[in-house]
C-alpha positions as CSV (number, residue, x, y, z in Angstrom):
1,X,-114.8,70.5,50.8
2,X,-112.6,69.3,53.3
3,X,-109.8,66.8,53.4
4,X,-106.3,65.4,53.6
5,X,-103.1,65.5,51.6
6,X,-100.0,63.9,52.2
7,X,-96.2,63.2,50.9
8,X,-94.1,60.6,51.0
9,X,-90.9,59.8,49.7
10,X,-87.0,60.0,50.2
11,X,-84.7,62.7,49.9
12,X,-81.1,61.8,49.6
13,X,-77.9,64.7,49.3
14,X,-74.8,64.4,48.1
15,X,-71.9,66.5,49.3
16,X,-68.8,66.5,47.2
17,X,-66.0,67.4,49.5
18,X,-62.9,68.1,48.2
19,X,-59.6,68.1,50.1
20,X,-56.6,69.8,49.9
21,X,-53.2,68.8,48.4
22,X,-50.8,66.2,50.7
23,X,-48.8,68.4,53.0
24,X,-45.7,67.0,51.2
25,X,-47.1,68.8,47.9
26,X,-48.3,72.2,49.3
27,X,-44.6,72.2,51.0
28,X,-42.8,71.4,47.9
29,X,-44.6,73.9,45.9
30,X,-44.7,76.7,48.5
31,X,-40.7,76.7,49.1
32,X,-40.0,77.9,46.1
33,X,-38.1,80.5,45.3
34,X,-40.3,81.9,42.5
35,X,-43.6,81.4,44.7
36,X,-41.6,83.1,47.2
37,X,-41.0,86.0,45.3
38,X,-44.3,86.0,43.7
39,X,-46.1,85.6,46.9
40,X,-44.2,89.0,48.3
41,X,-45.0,90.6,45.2
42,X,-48.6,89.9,45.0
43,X,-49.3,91.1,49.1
44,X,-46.1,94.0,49.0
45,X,-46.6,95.8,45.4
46,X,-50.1,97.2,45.9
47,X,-50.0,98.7,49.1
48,X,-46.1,100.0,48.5
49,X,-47.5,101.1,44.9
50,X,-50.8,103.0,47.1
51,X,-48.1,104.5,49.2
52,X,-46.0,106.4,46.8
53,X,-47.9,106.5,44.0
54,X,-47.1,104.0,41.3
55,X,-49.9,101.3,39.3
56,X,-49.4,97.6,39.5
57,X,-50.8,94.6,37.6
58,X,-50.0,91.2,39.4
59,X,-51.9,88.2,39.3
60,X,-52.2,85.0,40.8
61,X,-53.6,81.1,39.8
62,X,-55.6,79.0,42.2
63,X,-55.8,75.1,40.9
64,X,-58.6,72.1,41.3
65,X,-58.1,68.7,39.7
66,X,-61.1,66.7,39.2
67,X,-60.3,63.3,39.0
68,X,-61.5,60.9,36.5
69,X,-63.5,58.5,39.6
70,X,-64.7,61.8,40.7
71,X,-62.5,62.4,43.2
72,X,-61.6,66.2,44.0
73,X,-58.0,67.6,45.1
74,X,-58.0,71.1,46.1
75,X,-54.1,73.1,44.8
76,X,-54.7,76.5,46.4
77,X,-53.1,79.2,45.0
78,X,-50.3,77.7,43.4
79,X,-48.3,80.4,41.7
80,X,-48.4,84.3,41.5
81,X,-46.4,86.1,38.5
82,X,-46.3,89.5,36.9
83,X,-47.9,90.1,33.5
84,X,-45.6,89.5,30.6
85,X,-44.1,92.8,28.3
86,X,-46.1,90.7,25.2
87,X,-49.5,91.6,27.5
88,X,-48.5,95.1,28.4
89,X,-48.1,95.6,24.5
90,X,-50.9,94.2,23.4
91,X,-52.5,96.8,25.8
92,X,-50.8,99.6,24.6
93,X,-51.5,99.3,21.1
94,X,-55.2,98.5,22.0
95,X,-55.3,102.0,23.6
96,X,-53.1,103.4,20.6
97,X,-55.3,102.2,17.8
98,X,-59.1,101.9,19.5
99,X,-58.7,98.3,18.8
100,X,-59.6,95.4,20.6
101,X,-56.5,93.2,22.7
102,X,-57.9,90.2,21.5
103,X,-59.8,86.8,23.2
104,X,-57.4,86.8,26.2
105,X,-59.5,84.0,28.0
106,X,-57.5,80.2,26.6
107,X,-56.1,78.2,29.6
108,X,-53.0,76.4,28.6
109,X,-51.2,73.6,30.3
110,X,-47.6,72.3,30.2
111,X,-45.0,69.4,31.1
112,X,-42.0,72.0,31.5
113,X,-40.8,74.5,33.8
114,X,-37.2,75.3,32.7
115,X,-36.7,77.5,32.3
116,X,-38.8,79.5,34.6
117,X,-41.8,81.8,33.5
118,X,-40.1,85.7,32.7
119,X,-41.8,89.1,31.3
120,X,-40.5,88.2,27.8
121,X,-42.2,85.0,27.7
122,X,-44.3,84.8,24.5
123,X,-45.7,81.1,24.7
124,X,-45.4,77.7,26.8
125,X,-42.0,76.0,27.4
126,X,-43.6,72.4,26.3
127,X,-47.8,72.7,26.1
128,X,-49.9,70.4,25.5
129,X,-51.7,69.3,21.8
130,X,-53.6,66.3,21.4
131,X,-53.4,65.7,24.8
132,X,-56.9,68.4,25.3
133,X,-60.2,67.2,24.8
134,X,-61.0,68.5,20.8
135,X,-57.3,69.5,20.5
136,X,-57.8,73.0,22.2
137,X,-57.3,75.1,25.1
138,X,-59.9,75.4,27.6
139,X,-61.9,78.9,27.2
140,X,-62.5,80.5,30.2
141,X,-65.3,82.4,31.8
142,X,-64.8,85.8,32.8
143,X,-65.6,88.5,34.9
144,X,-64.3,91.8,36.4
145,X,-65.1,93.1,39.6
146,X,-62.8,96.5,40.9
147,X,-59.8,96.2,39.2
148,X,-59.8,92.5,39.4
149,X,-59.9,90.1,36.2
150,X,-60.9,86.5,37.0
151,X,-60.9,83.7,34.6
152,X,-62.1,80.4,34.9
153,X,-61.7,77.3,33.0
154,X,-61.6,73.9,33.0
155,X,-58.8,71.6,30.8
156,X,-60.0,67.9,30.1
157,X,-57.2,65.0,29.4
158,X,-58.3,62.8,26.5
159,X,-55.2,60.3,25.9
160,X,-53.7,58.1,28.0
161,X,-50.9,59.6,30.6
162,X,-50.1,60.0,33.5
163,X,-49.0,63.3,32.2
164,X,-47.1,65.6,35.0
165,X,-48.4,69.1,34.3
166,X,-46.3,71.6,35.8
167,X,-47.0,75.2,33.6
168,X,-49.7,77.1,33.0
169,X,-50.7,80.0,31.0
170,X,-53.4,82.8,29.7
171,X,-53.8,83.0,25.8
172,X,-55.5,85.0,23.3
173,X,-56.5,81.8,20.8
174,X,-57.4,78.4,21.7
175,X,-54.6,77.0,19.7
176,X,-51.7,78.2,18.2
177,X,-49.4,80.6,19.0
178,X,-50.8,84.4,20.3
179,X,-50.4,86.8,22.8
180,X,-49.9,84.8,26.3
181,X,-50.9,87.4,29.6
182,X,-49.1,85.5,31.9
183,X,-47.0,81.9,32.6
184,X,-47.1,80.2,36.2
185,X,-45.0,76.9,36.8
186,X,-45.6,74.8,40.0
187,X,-45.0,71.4,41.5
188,X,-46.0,68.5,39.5
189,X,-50.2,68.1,39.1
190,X,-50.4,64.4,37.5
191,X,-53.1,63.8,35.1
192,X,-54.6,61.0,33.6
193,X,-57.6,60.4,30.9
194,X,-60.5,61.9,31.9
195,X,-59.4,64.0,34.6
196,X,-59.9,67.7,34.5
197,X,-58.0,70.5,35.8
198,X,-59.6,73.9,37.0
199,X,-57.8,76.9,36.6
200,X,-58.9,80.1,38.1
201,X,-56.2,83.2,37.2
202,X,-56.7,86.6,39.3
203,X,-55.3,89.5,37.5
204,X,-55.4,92.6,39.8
205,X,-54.8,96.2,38.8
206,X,-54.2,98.9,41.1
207,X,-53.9,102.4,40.5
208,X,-51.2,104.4,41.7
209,X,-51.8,107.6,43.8
C-alpha cells in the first residue's frame, strides 16, 4: 500500500520580552547608600570569610513586575541585606530543640522604608492587607542548591492603587505577624489592580575555613 500524507496549517509564536527598568530608576535605586553597602557585602564577605576563616549568610532580592496589560518590567537585583538576629534565633533554637524553624517561604510587600531595614527587624514598617489577592502573602517556591536558598513568589494587587511599593520581606506565615528572615527596601515599584510582582530572594551560606 502506497501513498501520500500531508500537513497544513499555521504556526504562530509569541515571545514575551521583557525590558529592564528606565535608566532613571536603576540609577536612583543603585546610588543608595544601603544598596551600596549591601552590594559590598554580598561580593566582599564570602571570599574575606573563605580567607580567614569565618561563615556568612547574606542574601539578595531580584524583582519582575508583571503588569496588568501584560506588559513586563525587569527590576534586577534590587536590594541585598544580611539576615535578621529574629532568623538567626529561630535557627538556633531549631538546632537546640530538633524542631522545625517554621514555613519561612511568605513574600511580603510594603509602602514604607523609614526607617531602613536592621538585624533587629521583626516585621514590615507599613505591609500590605487587603491590598493581596485573598488577603495573604504570596507563598513561595523553594529550592536549595550548595549553600544557596532561593525563593520565588509572585504577589497579585486586588484593589484599586497605584500603590508605591518600596519594602519587601521573607516570613514564616502568610499573614500575621512571625518570624521575618530578612527586609529589603528599594526605589518606588508602582502597582496597580491586577498587576503582579515577582520576587525572587537568594539566601547564600558560606562556610568558614
Amino acid at each position: 500500500m502506497e501513498g501520500l500524507l500531508g500537513t497544513k496549517g499555521n504556526l504562530k509564536v509569541r515571545v514575551n520580552s521583557c525590558p529592564k527598568a528606565r535608566m532613571s530608576w536603576r540609577v536612583k535605586n543603585a546610588v543608595r547608600w544601603s544598596f551600596i553597602r549591601g552590594w559590598i557585602a554580598y561580593h566582599v564577605a564570602p571570599i574575606l570569610g573563605k580567607t580567614i576563616g569565618f561563615g556568612t549568610f547574606i542574601s539578595r532580592l531580584s524583582l519582575k513586575l508583571h503588569k496588568a496589560n501584560g506588559e513586563w518590567v525587569d527590576y534586577g537585583v534590587v536590594d541585598y541585606r544580611v539576615v535578621t538576629t529574629a532568623f538567626i534565633t529561630a535557627l538556633a533554637l531549631a538546632l537546640g530543640t530538633q524542631a522545625s524553624p517554621g514555613n519561612l517561604f511568605y513574600h511580603a510587600l510594603g509602602i514604607d522604608d523609614d526607617p531602613a531595614p536592621a538585624v533587629g527587624d521583626t516585621g514590615m514598617n507599613t505591609e500590605l492587607t487587603t491590598e493581596y489577592t485573598g488577603n495573604v502573602r504570596a507563598t513561595g517556591t523553594h529550592t536549595e542548591l550548595a549553600g544557596v536558598y532561593t525563593s520565588v513568589a509572585t504577589n497579585t494587587i486586588d484593589e484599586a492603587g497605584p500603590f508605591a511599593i518600596v519594602e519587601h520581606g521573607v516570613m514564616g506565615a502568610n499573614s500575621g505577624a512571625s518570624t521575618l528572615i530578612d527586609r529589603h527596601i528599594f526605589a518606588a515599584v508602582n502597582m496597580d489592580n491586577g498587576d503582579s510582582l515577582v520576587s525572587t530572594y537568594t539566601l547564600t551560606f558560606t562556610a568558614g575555613g
